[in-house]
C-alpha positions as a Markdown table, in Angstrom:
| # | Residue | x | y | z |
|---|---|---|---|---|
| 1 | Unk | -10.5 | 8.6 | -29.3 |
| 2 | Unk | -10.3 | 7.3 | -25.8 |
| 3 | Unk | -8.4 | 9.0 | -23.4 |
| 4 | Unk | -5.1 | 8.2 | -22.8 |
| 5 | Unk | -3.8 | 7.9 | -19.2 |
| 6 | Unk | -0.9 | 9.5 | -18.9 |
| 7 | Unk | 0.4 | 8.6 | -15.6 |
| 8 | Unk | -1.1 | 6.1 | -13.8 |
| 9 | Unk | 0.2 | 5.0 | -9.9 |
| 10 | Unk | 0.0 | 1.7 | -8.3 |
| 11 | Unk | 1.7 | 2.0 | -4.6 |
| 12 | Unk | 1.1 | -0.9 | -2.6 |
| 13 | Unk | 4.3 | -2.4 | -3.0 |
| 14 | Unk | 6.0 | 1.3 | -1.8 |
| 15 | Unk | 7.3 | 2.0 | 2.0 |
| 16 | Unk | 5.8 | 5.0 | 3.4 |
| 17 | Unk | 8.2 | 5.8 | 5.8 |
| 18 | Unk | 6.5 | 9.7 | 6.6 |
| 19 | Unk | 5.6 | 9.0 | 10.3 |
| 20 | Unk | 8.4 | 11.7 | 11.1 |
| 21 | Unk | 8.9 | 13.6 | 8.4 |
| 22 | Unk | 4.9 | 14.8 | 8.2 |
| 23 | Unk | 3.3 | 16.3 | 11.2 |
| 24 | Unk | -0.4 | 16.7 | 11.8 |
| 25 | Unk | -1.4 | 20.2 | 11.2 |
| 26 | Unk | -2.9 | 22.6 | 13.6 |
| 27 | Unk | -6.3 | 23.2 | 13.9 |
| 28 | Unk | -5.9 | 26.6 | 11.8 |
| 29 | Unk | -4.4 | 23.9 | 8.8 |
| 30 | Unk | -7.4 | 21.4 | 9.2 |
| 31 | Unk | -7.8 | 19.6 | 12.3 |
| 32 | Unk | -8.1 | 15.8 | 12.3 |
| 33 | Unk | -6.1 | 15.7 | 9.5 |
| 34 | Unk | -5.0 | 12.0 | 9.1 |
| 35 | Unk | -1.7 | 11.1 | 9.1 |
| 36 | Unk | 0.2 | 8.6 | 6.6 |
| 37 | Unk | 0.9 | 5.8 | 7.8 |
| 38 | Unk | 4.5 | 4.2 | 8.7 |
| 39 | Unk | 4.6 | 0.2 | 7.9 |
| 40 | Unk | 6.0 | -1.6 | 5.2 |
| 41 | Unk | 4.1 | -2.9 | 2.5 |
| 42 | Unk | 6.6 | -5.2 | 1.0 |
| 43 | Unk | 7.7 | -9.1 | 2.0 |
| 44 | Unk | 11.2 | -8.9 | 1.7 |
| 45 | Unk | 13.2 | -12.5 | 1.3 |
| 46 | Unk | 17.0 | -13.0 | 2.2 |
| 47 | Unk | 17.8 | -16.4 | 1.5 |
| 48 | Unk | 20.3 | -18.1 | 4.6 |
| 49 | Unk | 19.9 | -14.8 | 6.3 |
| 50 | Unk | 17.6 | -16.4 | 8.8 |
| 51 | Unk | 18.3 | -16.9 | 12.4 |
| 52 | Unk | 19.7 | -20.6 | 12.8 |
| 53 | Unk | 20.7 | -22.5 | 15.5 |
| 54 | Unk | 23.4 | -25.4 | 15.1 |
| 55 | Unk | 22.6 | -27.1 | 18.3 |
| 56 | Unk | 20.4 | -30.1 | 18.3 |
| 57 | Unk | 16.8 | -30.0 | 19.7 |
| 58 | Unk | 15.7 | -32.3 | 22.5 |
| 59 | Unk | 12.9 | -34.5 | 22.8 |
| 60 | Unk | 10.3 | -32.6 | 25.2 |
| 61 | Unk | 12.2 | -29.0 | 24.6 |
| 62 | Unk | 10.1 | -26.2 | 25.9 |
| 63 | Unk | 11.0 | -22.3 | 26.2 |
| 64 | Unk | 10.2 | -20.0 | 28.7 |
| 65 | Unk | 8.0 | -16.5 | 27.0 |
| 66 | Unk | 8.5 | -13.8 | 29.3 |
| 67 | Unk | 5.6 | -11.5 | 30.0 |
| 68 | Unk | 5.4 | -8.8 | 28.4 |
| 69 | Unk | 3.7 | -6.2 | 25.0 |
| 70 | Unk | 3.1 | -7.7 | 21.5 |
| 71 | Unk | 2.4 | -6.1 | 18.8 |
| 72 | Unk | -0.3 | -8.6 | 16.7 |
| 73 | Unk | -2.4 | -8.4 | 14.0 |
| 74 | Unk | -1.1 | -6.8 | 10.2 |
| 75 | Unk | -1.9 | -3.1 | 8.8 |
| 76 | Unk | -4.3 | -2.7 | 5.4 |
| 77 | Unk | -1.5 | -2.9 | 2.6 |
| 78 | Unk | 0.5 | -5.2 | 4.2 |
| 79 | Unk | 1.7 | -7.4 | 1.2 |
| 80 | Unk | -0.4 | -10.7 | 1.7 |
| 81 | Unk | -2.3 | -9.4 | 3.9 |
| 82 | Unk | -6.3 | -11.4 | 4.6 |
| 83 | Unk | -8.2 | -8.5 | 5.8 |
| 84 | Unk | -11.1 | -11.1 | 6.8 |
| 85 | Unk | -8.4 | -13.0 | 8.9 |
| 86 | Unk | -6.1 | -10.9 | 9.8 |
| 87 | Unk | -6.9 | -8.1 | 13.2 |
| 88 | Unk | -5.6 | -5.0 | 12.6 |
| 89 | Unk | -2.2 | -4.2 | 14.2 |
| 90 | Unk | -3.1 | -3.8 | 18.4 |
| 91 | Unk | -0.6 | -3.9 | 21.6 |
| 92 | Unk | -1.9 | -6.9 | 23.6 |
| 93 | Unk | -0.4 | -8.0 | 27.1 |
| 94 | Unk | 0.9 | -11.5 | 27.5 |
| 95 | Unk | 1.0 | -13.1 | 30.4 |
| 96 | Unk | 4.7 | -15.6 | 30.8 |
| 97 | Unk | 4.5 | -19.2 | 29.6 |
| 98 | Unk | 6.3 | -22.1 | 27.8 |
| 99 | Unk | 5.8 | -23.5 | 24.9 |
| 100 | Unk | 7.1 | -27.2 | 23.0 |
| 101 | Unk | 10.4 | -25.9 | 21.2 |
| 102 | Unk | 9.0 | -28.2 | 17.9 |
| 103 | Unk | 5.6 | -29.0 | 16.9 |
| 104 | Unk | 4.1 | -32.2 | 18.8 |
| 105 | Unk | 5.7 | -34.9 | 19.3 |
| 106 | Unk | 8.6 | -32.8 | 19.0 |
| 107 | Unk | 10.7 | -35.6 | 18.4 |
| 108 | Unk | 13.9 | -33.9 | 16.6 |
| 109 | Unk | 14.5 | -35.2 | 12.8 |
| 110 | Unk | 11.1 | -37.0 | 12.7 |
| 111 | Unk | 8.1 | -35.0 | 10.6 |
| 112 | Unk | 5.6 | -33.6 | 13.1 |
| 113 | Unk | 2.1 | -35.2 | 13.4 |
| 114 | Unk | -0.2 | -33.6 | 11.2 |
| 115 | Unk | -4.0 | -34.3 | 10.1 |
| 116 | Unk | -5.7 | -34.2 | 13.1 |
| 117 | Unk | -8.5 | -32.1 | 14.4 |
| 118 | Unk | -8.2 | -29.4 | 17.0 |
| 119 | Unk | -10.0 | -31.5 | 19.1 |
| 120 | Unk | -7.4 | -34.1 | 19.2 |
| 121 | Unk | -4.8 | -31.9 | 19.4 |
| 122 | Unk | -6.5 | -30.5 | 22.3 |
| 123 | Unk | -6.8 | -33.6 | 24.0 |
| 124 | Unk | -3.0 | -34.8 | 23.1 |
| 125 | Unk | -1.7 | -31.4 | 24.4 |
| 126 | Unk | -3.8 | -32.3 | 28.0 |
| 127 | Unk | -2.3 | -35.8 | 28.5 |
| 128 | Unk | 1.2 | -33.6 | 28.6 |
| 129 | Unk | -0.3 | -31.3 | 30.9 |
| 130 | Unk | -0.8 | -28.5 | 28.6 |
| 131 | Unk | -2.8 | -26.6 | 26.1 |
| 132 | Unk | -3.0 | -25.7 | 22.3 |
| 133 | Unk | -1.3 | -22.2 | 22.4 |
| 134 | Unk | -3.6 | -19.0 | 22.3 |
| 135 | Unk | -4.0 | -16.9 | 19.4 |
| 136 | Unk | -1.8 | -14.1 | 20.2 |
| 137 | Unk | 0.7 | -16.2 | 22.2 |
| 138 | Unk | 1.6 | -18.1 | 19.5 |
| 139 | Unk | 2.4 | -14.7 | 17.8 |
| 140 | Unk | 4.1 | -13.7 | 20.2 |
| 141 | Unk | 6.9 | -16.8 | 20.5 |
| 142 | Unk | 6.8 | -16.3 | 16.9 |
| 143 | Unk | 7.6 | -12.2 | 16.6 |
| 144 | Unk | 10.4 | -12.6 | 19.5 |
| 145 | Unk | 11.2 | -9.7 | 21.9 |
| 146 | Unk | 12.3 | -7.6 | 18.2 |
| 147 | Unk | 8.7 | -8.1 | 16.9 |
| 148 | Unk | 10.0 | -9.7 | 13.9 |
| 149 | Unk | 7.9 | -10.2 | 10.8 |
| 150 | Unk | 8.8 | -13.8 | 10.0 |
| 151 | Unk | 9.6 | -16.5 | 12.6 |
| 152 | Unk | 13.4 | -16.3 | 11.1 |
| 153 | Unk | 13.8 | -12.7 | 11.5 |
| 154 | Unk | 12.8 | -9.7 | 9.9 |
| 155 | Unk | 12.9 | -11.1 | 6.2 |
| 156 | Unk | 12.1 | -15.0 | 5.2 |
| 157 | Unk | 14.8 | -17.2 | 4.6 |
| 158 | Unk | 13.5 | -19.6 | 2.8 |
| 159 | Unk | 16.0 | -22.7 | 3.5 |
| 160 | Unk | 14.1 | -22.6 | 6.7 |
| 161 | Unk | 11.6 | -24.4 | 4.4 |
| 162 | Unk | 13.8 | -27.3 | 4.0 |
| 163 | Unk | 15.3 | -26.9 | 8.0 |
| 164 | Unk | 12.6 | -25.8 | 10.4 |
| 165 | Unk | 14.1 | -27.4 | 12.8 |
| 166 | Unk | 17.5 | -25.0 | 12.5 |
| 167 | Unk | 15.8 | -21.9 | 12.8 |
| 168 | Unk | 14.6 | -19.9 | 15.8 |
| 169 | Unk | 12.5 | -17.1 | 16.6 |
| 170 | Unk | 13.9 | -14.2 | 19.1 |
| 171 | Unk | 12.4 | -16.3 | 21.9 |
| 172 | Unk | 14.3 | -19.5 | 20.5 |
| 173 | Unk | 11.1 | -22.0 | 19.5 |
| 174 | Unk | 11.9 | -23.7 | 16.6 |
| 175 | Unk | 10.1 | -23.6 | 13.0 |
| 176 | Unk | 7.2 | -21.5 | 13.7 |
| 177 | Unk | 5.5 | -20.2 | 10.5 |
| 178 | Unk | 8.1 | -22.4 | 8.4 |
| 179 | Unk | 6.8 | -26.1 | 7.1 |
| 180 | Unk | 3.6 | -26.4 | 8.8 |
| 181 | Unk | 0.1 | -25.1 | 9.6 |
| 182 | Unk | -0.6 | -25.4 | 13.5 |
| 183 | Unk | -4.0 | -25.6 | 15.4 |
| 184 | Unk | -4.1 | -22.8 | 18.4 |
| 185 | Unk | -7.0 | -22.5 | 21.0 |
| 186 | Unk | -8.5 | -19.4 | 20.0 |
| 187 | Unk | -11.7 | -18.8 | 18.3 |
| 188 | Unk | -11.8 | -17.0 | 14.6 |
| 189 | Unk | -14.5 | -14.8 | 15.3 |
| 190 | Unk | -14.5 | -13.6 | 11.3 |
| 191 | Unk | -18.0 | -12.2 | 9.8 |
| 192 | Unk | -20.3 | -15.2 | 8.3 |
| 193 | Unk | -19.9 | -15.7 | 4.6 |
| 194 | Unk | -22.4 | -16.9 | 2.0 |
| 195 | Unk | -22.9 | -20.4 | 2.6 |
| 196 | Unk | -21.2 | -21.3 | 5.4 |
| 197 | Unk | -22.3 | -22.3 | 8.9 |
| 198 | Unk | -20.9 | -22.7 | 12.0 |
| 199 | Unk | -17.6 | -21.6 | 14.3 |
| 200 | Unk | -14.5 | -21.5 | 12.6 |
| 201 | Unk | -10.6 | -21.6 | 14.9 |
| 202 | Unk | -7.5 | -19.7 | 14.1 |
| 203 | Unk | -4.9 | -21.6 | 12.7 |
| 204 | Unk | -1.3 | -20.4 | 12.3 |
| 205 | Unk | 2.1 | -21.4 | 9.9 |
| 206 | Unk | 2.4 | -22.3 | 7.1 |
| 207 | Unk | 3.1 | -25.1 | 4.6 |
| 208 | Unk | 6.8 | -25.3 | 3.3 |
| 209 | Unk | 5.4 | -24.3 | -0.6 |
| 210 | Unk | 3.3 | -22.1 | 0.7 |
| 211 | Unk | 3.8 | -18.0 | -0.6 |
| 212 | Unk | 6.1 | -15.9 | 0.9 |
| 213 | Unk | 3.9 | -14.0 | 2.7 |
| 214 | Unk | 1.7 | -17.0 | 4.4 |
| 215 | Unk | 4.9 | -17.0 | 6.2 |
| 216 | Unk | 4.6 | -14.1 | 7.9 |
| 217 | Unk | 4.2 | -14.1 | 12.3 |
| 218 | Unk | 1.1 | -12.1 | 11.9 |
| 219 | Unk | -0.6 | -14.5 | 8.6 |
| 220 | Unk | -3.9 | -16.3 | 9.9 |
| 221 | Unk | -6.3 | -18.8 | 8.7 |
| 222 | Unk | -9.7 | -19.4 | 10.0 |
| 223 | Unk | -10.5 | -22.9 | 9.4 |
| 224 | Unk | -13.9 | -24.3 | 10.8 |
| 225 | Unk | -14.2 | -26.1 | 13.9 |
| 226 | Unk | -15.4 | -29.4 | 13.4 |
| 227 | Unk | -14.6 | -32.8 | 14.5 |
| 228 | Unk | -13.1 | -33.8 | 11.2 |
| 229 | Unk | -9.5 | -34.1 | 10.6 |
| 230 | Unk | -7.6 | -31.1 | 8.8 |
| 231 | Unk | -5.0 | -32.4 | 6.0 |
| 232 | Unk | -1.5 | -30.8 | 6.8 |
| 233 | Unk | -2.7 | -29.4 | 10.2 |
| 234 | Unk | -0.3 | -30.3 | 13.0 |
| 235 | Unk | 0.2 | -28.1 | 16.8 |
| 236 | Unk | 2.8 | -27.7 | 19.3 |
| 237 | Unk | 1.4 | -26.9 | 23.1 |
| 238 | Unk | 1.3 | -24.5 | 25.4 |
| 239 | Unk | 1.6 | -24.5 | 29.5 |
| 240 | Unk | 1.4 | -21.9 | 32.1 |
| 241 | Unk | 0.0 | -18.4 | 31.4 |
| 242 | Unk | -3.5 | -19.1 | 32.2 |
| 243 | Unk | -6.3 | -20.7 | 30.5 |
| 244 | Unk | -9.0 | -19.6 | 27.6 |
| 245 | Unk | -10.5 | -17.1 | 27.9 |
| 246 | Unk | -7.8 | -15.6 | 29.8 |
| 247 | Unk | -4.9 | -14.7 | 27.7 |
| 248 | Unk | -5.7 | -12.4 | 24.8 |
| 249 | Unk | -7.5 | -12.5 | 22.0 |
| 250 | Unk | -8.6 | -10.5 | 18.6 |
| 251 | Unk | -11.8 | -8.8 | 18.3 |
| 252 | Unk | -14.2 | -10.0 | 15.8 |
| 253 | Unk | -13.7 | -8.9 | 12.4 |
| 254 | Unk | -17.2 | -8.3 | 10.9 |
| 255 | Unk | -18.8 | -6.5 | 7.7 |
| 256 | Unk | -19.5 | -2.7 | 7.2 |
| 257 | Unk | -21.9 | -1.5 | 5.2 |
| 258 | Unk | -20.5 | -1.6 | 1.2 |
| 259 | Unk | -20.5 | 2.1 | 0.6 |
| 260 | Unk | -21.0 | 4.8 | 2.7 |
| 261 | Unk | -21.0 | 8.7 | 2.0 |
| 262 | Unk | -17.2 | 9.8 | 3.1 |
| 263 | Unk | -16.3 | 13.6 | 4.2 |
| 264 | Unk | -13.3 | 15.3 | 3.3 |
| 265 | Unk | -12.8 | 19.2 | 2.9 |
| 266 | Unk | -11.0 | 21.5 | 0.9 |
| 267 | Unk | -8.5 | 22.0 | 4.2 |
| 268 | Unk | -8.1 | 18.3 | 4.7 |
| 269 | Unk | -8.0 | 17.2 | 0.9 |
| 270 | Unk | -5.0 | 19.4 | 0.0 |
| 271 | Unk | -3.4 | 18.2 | 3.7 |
| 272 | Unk | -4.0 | 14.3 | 2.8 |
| 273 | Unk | -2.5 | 14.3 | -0.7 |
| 274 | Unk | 0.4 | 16.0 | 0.5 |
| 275 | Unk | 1.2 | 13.2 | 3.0 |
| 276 | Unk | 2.1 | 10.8 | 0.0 |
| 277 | Unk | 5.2 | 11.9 | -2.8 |
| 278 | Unk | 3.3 | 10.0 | -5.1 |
| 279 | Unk | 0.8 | 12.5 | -5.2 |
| 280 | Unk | 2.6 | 15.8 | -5.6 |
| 281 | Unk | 1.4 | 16.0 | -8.4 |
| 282 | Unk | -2.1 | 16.3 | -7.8 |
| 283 | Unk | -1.9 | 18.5 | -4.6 |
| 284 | Unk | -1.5 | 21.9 | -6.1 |
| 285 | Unk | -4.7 | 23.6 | -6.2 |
| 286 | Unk | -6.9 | 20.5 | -5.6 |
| 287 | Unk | -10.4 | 20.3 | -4.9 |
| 288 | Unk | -13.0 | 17.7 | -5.2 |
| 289 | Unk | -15.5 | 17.8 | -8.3 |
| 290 | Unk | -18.7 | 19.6 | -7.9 |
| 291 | Unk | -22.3 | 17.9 | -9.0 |
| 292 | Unk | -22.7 | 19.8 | -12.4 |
| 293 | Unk | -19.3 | 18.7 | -13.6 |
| 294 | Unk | -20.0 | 15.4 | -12.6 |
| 295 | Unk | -23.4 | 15.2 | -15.0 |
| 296 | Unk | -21.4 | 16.5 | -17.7 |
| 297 | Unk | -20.1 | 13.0 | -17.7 |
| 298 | Unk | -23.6 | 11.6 | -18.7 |
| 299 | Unk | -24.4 | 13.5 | -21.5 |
| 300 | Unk | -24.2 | 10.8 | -23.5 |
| 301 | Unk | -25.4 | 7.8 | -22.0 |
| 302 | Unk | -27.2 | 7.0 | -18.3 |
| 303 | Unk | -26.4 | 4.5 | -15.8 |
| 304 | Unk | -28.9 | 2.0 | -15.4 |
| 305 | Unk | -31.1 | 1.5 | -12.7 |
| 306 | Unk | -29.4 | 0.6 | -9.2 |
| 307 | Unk | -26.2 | 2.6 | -9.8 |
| 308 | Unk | -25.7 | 5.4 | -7.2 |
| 309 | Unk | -23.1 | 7.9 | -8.7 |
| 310 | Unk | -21.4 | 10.9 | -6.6 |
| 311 | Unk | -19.5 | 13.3 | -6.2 |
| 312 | Unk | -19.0 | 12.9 | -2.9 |
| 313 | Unk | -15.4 | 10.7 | -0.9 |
| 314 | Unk | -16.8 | 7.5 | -0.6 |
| 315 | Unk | -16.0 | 5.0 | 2.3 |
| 316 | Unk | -15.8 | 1.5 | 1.3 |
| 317 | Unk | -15.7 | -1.9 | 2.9 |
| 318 | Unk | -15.2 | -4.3 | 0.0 |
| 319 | Unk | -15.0 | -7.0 | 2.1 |
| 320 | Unk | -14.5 | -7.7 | 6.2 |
| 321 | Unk | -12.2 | -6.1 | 8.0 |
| 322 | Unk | -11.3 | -3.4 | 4.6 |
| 323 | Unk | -11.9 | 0.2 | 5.3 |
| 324 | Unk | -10.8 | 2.7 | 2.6 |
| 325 | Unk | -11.6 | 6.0 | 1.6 |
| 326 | Unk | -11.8 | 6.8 | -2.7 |
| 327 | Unk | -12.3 | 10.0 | -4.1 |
| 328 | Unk | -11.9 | 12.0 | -7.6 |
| 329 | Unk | -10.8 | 15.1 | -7.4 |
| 330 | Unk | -8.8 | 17.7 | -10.1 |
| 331 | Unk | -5.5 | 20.0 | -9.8 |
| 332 | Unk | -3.7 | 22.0 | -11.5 |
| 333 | Unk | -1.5 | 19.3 | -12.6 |
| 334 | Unk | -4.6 | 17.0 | -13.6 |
| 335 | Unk | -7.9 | 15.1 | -12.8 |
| 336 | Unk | -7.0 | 11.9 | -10.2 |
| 337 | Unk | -8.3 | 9.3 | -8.8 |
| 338 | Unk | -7.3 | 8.1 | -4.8 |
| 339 | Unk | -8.0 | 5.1 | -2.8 |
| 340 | Unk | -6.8 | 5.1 | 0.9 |
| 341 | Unk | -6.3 | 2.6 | 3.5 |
| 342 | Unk | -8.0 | 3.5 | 6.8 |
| 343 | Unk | -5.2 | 2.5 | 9.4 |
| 344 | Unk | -5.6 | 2.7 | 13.4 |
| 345 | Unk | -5.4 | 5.7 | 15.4 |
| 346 | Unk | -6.6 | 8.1 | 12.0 |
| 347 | Unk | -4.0 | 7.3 | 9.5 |
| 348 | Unk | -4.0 | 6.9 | 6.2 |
| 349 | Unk | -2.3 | 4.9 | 3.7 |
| 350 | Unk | -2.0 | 4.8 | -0.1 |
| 351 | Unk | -3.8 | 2.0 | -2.1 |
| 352 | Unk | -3.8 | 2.8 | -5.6 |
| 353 | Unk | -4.2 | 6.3 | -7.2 |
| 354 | Unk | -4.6 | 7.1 | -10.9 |
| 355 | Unk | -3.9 | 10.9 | -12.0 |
| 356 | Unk | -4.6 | 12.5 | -15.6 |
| 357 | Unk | -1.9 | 14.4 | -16.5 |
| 358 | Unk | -2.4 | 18.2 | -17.3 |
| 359 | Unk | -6.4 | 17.2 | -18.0 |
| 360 | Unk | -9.1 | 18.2 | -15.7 |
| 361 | Unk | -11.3 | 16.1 | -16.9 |
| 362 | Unk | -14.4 | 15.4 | -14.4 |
| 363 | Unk | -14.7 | 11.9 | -13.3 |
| 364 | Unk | -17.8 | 10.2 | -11.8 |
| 365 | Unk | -17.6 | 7.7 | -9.4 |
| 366 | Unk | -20.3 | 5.1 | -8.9 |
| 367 | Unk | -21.2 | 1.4 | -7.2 |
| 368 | Unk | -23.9 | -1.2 | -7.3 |
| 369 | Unk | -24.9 | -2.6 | -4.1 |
| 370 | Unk | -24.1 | -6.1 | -5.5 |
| 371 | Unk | -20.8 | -5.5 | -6.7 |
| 372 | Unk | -19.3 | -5.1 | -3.5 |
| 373 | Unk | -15.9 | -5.2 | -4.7 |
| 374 | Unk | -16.3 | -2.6 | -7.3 |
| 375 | Unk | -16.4 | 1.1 | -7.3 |
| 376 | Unk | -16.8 | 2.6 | -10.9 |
| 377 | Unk | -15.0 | 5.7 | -12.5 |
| 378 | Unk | -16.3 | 7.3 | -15.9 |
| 379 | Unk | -15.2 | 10.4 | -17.6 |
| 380 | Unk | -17.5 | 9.7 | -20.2 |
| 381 | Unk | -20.4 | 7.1 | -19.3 |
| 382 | Unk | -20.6 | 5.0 | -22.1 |
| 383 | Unk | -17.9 | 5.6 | -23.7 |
| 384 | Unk | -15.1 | 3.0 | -24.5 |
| 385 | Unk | -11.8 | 3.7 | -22.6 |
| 386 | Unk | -13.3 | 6.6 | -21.0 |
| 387 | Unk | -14.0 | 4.6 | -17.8 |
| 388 | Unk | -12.7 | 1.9 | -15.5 |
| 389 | Unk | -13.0 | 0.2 | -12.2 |
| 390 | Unk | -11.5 | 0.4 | -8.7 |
| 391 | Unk | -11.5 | -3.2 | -7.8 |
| 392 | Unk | -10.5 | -5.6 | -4.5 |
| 393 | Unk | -8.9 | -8.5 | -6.1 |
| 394 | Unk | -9.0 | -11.8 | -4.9 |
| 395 | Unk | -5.6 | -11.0 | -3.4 |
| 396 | Unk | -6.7 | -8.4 | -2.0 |
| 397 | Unk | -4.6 | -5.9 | -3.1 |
| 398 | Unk | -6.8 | -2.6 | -4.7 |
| 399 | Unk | -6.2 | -1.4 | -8.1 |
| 400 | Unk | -7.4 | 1.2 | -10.3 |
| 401 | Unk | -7.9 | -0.5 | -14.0 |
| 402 | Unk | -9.0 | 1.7 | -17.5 |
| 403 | Unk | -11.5 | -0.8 | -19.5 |
């Protein structure tokens, strides 16, 4: 009979809100402990909640950005979240400038000009005097002195589709992120994927139908760079606050290596699964499983040639900019499965985790180098429903499947 999974635990869509409530522990407790991490995961939506203006925009409207700190870029786990796009959350130093209140021609109750290439809008944005907007300036207008998730505030509002020209970021520019994608200056220096050549240029916004989360002050595209025409495309322009290269930008986003052999110890495995409540469950008496107990789950059929299996944490980078940490351990409340998301400055945060209830069963965990996107889990190699997959989807979210 296969085995029956008694309670499995997806967590993406859960706030971790521990950044307080857990310490790291001293050094006598496990030192470099990772700690969990603190954003939400979750797009929220508040329909009219949105911050609207009710006086009318002016042909030629531009508003002043103070200098100042942004906070750019998106955690792993954020809900919608490209990790091939998208930096990872950074503090980056802006110097002041304006920018057009509307998108170009920013001529209030007409549609904005779209379908042109970044080249053109380059050169439309010079015969004003200005410039396509930088990377992380756009963000900024767009996040507002708050830092705010959405261009309308912290939650989407989406009548904003239907009136961009009503709502305001913090700073007060009009309709960023609502009803259109916009061309910015800055390179999107994102690792090369099969079959394509050549640079490729950050776009920002989004299209009124597009998903909630597309939305989002931090979402980013990375279209190439050519000197074709992009459908749906438009801009707005930038002036003051220097020139590229000099206001900020992201670092590249490149590939690791698929799988790498991870490290975690009996001090720091008991310390990390307590950081998350989901996991309670599994923290009592935890350990990681042993080689013999693994190649009891081969006794009845071997993996083919090509498949590594281990023991062993693994660290995994299903594709660029990912970083997580998976490992099988058992309890006394169960065998379990855990994938982490590697945040900045060591923390950690939950992915998906998948925990037999009052079975220590050992579990095997093994990968193919070309099936990046998949790490396997057996109890039982070979046996129907005694196995699954941890898998990247195509939306990116990481789940933990029986098959």
């Amino acid at each position: 009979m296969p085995r029956r999974l008694v309670v499995p635990v997806a967590s993406l869509s859960l706030l971790l809100a521990l950044g307080s409530c857990h310490r790291a522990p001293p050094a006598s407790e496990g030192a470099g402990v990772p700690t969990a991490g603190t954003a939400a995961s979750a797009v929220s939506v508040v329909a009219g909640a949105g911050r609207r203006t009710a006086a009318t925009a002016r042909l030629g409207d531009r508003i002043d950005v103070p200098a100042g700190k942004v906070q750019a870029g998106s955690l792993p786990g954020d809900e919608g979240r490209d990790p091939s796009t998208e930096p990872l959350l950074a503090s980056y130093d802006v110097a002041a400038f304006s920018i057009d209140a509307l998108p170009y021609p920013g001529k209030p109750g007409e549609p904005p000009l779209a379908g042109v290439s970044q080249g053109e809008a380059q050169r439309m944005c010079s015969e004003r005097g200005g410039r396509l907007c930088g990377d992380v300036e756009w963000e900024r207008a767009c996040r507002g002195s708050a830092g705010d998730a959405f261009g309308t505030g912290a939650a989407w509002d989406p009548t904003c589709a239907q009136t961009p020209e009503a709502c305001v970021s913090g700073f007060g520019v009009r309709a960023m992120g609502a009803a259109l994608e916009e061309w910015t200056a800055s390179p999107a220096e994102v690792a090369s994927l099969p079959g394509h050549k050549g640079a490729r240029v950050s776009v920002r916004g989004a299209a009124a139908a597009s998903p909630i989360a597309a939305h989002r002050c931090a979402a980013r595209k990375a279209i190439d760079a050519h000197p074709g025409k992009a459908r749906g495309v438009g801009f707005r322009c930038c002036y003051g606050g220097g020139q590229p290269p000099a206001f900020p930008s992201f670092p590249a986003i490149d590939w690791a290596p698929a799988f790498r052999k991870g490290s975690l110890d009996g001090a720091q495995l008991g310390a990390v699964l307590g950081l998350f409540p989901e996991l309670g469950r599994a923290r009592a008496g935890a350990r990681l499983f042993q080689g013999p107990e693994v190649a009891t789950v081969f006794e009845k059929s071997a993996p083919g040639d090509g498949v590594t299996v281990t023991a062993d944490p693994i660290e995994w980078s299903p594709e660029p900019g990912a970083d997580l940490l998976v490992f099988a351990g058992k309890s006394k409340g169960g065998s379990f499965i855990v994938a982490l998301h590697r945040l900045p400055q060591g923390k950690l945060r939950l992915a998906s985790s998948l925990v037999f209830a009052n079975d220590a069963v050992p579990i095997a965990l093994a990968y193919e180098p070309n099936l990046r996107r998949e790490i396997r889990w057996s109890t039982s190699w070979g046996s129907m429903g005694e196995g699954g997959a941890i898998t990247c989807r195509d939306d990116h979210r990481i789940v933990i499947v029986q098959r």
